[in-house]
C-alpha positions as CSV (number, residue, x, y, z in Angstrom):
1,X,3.2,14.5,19.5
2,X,5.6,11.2,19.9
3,X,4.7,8.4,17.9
4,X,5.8,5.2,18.4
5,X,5.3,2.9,14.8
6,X,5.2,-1.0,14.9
7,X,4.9,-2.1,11.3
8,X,5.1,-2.1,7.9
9,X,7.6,0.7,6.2
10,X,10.2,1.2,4.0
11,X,12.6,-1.2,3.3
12,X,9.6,-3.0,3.0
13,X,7.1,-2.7,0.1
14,X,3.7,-2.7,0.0
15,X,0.4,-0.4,-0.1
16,X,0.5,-0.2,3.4
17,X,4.2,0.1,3.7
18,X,4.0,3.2,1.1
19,X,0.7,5.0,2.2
20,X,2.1,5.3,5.8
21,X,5.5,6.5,4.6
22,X,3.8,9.9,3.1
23,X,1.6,10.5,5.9
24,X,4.2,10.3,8.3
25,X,7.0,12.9,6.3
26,X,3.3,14.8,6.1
27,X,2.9,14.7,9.8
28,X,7.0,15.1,10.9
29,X,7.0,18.1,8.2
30,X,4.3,20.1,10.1
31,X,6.0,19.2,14.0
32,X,5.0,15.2,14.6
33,X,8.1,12.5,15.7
34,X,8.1,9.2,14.8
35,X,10.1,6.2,15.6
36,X,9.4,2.8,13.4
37,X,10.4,-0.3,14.2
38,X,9.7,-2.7,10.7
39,X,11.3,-5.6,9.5
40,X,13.9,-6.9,6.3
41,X,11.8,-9.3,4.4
42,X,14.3,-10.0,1.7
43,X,11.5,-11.0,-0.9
44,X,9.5,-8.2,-0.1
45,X,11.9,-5.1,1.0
46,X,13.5,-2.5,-1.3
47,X,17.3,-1.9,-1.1
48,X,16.8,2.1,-1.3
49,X,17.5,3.5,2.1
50,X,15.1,6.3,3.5
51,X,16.0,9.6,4.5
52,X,14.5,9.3,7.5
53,X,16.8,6.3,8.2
54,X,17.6,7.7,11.9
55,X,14.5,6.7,12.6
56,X,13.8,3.4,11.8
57,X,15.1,0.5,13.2
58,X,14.9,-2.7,11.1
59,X,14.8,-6.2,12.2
60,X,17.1,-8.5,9.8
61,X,14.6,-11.9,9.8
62,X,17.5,-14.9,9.8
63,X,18.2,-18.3,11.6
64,X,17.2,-18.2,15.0
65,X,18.7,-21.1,17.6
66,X,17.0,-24.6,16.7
67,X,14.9,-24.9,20.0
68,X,11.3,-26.8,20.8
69,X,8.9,-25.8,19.8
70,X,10.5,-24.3,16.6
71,X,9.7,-20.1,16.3
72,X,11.8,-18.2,14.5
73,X,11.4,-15.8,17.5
74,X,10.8,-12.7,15.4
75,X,8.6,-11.4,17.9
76,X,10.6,-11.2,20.8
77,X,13.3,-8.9,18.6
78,X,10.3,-7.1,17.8
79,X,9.4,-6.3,21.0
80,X,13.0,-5.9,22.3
81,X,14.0,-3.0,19.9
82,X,10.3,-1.3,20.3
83,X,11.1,-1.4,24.3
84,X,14.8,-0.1,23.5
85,X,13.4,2.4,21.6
86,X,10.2,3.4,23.7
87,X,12.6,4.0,26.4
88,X,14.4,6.8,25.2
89,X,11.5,8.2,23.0
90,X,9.0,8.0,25.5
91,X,6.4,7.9,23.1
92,X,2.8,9.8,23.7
93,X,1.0,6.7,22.0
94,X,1.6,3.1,20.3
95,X,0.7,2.7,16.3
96,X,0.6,-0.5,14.5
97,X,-0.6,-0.4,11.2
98,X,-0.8,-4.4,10.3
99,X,-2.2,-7.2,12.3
100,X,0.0,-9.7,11.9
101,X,2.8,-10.4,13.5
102,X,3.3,-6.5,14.9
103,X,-0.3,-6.2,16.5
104,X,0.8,-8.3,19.9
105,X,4.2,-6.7,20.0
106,X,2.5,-3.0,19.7
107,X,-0.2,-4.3,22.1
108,X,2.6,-4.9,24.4
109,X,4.3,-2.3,24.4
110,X,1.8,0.0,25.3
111,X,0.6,-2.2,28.1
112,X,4.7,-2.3,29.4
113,X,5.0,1.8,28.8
114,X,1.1,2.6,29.9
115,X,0.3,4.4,26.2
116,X,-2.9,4.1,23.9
117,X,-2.3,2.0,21.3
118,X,-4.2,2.9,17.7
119,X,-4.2,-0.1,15.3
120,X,-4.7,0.7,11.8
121,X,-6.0,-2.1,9.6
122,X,-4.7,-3.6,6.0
123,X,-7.4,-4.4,3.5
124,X,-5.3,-8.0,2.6
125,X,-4.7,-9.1,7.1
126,X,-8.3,-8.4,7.1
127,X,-9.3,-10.3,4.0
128,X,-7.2,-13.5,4.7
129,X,-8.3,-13.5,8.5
130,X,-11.7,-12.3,9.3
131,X,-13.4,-16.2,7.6
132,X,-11.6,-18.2,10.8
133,X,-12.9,-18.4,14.0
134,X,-9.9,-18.3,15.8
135,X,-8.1,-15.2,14.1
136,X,-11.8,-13.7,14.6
137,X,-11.0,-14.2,18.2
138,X,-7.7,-13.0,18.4
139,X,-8.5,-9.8,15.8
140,X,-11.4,-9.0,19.2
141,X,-8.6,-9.6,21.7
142,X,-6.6,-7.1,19.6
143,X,-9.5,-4.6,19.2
144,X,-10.8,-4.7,22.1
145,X,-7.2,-3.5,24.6
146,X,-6.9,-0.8,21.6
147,X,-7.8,2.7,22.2
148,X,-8.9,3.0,18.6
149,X,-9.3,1.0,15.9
150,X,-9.1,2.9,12.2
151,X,-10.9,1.1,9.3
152,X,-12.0,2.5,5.9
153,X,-15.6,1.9,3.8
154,X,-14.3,-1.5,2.8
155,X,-13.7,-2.8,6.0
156,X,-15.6,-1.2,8.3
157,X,-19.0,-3.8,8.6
158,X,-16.2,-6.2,9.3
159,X,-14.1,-5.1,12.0
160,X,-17.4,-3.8,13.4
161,X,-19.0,-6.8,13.6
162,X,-15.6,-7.8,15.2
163,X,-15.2,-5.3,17.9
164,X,-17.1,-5.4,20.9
165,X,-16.8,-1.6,21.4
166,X,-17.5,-0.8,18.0
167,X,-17.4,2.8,19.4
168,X,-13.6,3.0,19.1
169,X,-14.1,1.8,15.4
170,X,-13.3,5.2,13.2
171,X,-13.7,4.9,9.5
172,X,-11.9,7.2,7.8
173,X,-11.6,7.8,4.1
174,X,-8.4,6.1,2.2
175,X,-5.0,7.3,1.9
176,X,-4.7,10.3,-0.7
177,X,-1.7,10.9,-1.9
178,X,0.0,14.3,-2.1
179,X,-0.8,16.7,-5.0
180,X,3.2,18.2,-4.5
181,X,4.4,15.0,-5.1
182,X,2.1,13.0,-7.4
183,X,1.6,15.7,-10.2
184,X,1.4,15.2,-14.2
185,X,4.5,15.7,-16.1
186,X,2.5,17.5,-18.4
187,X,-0.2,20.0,-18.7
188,X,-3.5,19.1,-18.2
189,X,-5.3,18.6,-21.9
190,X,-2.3,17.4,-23.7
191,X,-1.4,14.3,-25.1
192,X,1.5,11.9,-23.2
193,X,2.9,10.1,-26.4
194,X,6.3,11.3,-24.9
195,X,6.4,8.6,-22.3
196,X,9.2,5.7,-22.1
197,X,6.9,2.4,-21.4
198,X,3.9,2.2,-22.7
199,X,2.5,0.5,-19.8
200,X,3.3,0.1,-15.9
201,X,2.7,-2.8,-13.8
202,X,4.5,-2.6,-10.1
203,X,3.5,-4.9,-7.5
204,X,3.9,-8.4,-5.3
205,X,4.2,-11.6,-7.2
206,X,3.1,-13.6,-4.4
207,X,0.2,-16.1,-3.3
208,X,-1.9,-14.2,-5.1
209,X,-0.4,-13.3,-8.3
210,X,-3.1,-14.8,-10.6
211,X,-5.7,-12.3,-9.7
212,X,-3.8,-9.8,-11.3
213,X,-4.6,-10.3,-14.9
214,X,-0.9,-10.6,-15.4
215,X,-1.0,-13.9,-17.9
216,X,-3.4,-11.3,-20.0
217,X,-0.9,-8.5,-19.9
218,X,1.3,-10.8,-20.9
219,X,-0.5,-12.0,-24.0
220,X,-1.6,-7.9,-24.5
221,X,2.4,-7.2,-24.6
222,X,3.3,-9.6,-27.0
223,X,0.4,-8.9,-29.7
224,X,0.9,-5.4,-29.7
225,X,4.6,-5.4,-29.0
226,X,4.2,-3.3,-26.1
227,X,7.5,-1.7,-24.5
228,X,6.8,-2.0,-20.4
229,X,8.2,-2.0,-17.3
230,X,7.6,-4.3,-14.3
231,X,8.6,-2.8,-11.2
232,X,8.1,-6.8,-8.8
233,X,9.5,-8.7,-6.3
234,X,8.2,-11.8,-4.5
235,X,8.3,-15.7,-3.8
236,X,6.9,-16.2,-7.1
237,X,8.8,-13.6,-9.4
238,X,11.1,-16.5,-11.3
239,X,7.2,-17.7,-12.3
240,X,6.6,-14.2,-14.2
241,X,9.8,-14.2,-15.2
242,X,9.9,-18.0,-16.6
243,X,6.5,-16.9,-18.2
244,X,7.8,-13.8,-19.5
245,X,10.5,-15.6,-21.3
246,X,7.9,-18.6,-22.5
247,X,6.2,-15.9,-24.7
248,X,9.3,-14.2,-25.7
249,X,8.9,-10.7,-24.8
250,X,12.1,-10.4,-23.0
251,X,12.8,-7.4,-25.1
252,X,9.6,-5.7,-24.5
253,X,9.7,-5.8,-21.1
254,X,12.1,-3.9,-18.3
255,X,12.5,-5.6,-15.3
256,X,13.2,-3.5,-12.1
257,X,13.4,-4.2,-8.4
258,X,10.9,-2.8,-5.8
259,X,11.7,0.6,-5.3
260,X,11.3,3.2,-2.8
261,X,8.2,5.3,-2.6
262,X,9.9,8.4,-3.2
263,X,10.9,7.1,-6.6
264,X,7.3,5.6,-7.9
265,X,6.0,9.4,-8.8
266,X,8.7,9.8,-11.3
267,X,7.6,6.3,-12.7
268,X,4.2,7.4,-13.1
269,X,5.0,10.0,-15.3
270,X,7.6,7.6,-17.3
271,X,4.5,5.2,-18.2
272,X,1.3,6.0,-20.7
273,X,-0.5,3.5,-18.5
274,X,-1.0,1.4,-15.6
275,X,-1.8,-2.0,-15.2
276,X,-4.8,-2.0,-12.2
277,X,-6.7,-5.3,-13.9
278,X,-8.1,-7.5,-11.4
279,X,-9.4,-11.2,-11.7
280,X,-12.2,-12.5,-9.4
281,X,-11.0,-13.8,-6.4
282,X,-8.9,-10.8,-5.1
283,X,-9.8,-9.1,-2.1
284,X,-12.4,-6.5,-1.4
285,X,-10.3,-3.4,-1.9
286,X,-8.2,-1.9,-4.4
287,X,-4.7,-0.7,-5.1
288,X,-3.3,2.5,-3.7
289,X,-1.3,2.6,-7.0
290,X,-4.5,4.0,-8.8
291,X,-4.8,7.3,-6.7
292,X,-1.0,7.6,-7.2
293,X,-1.1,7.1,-10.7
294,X,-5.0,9.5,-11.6
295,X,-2.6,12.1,-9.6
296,X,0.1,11.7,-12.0
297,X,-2.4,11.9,-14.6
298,X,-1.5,8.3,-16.0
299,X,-4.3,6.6,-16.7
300,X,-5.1,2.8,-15.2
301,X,-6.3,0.1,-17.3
302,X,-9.0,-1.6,-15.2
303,X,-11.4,-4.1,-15.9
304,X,-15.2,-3.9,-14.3
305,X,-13.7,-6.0,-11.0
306,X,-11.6,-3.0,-10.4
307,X,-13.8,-0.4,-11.5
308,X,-16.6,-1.5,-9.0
309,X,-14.6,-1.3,-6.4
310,X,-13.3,2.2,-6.9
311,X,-16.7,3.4,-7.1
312,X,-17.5,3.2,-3.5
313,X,-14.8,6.3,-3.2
314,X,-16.3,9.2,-3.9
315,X,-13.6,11.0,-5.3
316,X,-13.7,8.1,-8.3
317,X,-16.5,10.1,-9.7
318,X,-14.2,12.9,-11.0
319,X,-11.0,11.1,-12.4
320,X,-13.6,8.7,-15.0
321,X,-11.5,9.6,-17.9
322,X,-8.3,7.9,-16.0
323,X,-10.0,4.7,-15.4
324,X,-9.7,3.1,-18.9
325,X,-12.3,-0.1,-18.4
326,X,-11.7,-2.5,-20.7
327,X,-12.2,-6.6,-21.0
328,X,-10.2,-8.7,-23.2
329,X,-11.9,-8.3,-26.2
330,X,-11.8,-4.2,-26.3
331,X,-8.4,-4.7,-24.9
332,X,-6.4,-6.1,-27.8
333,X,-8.2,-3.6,-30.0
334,X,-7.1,-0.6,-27.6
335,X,-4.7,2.3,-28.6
336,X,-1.9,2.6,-26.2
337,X,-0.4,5.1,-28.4
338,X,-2.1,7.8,-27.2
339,X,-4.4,9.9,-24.9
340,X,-5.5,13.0,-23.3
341,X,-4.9,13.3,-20.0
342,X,-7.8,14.3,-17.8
343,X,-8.7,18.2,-17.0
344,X,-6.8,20.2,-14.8
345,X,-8.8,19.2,-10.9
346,X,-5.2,20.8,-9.5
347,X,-7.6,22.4,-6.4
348,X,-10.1,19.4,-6.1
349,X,-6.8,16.9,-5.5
350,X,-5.8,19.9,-3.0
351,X,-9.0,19.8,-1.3
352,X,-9.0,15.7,-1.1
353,X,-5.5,16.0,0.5
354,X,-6.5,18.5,3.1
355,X,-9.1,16.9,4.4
356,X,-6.9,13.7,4.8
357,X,-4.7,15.1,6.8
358,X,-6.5,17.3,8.9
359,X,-8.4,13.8,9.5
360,X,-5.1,12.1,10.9
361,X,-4.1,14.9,12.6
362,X,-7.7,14.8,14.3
363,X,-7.4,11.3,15.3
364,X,-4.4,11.8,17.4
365,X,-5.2,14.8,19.2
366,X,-9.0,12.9,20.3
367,X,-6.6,10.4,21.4
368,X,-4.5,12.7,24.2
């Protein structure tokens, strides 16, 4: 099966950006092609390139000609280099995997080459959009021309009640990640003391920075002289940074680049713990990072924001020992010296994977 991908992917980081690069080197591994077309965002992209670089074309975002009214025509290059390449791919279906802006190009295109288009929904394009009439409007337009629409337990009332045909809604569960790849650097049982940070915290420093607790981690660093490592990028980094520098942890903390996602498993297993703390305010649905990391057998720090949300997913029930849930008063008080990481459930994550990908693979072939 041919797959043509308008969206987010590596160089650009993100959740969604991440998730959909290991189900795709799933899928091509076991006989699917792919061609993505993504974009450079220079504040949010990694400078890693992928291996599967042959297959990606990326759109450089710069000056366009000053015109009226003013676009920075993004779009149309879009849409131009997803034509180029649908023509000599001759994709079996369109994919889009964010709303905004790829969701029209990917609608046209598979209007222009006659192909299904699947659109597969962010937790964040949904949150920001779904509260204003007119983006409620344009998500039906969207919905409505696509063949299917995939959603997950967070979403799914939403873009229901959205969709006119709520029979092409399909909720499936959330991105798993792969046992192979996300696995604990030690054996089950014993104790990571041996770790170089003692706590992780990789993510956007954008719009919404301030729902990530990160003013508290900051304040947790410095009174327990903490040695950690951010792994950030954003418009709003130089604020971390400028705060980091305020409470004079410079030393305590390593400051790194976004990274590829083939790189984050080995920082996983660098880190005694992860940073997952979440202030009200955020949107309803949590980080990938906390699969990623409960694979890796690093435990997350979470407060009870977080660790509501995780238990809608059923599979939260049997990683409780990796979801530390503190607040601020148990948090200063909190050993990050050492813990025992969480019984060997080498089969159940086996299991979990499985059934994701035989999901997937499902969706497509309902779709030809």
């Amino acid at each position: 099966m041919k797959i043509l991908l308008i969206g987010k992917y590596p160089p650009m980081q993100g959740g969604i950006s991440s998730k959909t690069y290991w189900l795709l080197k799933r899928l091509k591994a076991i006989g699917f092609e792919y061609k993505i077309v993504t974009l450079n965002e220079p504040d949010y992209s990694t400078k890693d390139i992928s291996s599967d670089s042959k297959d990606i074309t990326i759109i450089e975002k710069g000056d366009a000609p000053w015109h009226i009214p003013e676009t920075s025509l993004i779009d149309d290059q879009i849409t131009h280099a997803a034509l180029e390449t649908a023509k000599t791919f001759n994709p079996d279906l369109v994919e889009t995997n964010y709303l905004w802006p790829f969701c029209k190009d990917a609608l046209l295109i598979s209007k222009l080459i006659k192909k299904p288009l699947l659109i597969r929904h962010a937790g964040s394009d949904i949150a920001k959009f779904h509260k204003t009439g007119n983006y409620i409007d344009i998500m039906d337009m969207y919905f409505n021309q696509a063949a299917v629409i995939v959603t997950n337990l967070s979403s799914k009332a939403i873009v229901t009640n959205i969709c006119n045909t709520p029979e092409k809604v399909h909720c499936l569960q959330r991105y798993v990640p792969c046992p192979e790849t996300f696995k604990p650097a030690v054996q089950p049982g014993t104790a990571n003391t041996c770790k170089l940070f003692d706590i992780l915290f990789a993510g956007k420093i954008n719009y919404h920075w301030r729902y990530k607790g990160l003013e508290l981690l900051l304040k947790t660093i410095k009174r327990k002289n903490l040695k950690a490592l951010f792994i950030i990028g954003g418009k709003y980094k130089s604020d971390i940074k400028k705060q980091i520098k305020e409470n004079q942890i410079e030393e305590n903390i390593k400051i790194v680049d976004f990274v590829h996602p083939e790189k984050m498993p080995e920082i996983y297993r660098s880190c005694k713990f992860v940073w997952c703390w979440e202030n009200p305010g955020g949107v309803e649905d949590f980080s990938n990072i906390i699969w990623e990391a409960i694979f890796c057998n690093t435990p997350c720090i979470v407060n009870n924001i977080t660790k509501k949300k995780t238990k809608a997913e059923e599979m939260s029930r049997n990683f409780e020992a990796l979801l530390l849930e503190l607040d601020e008063i148990s948090l200063f008080d909190f050993e990050f010296k050492y813990v025992t990481t969480e019984t060997n459930l080498s089969e159940y994550k086996e299991l979990l994977y499985k059934k994701f990908i035989d999901r997937n693979i499902a969706l497509y072939k309902n779709l030809l």
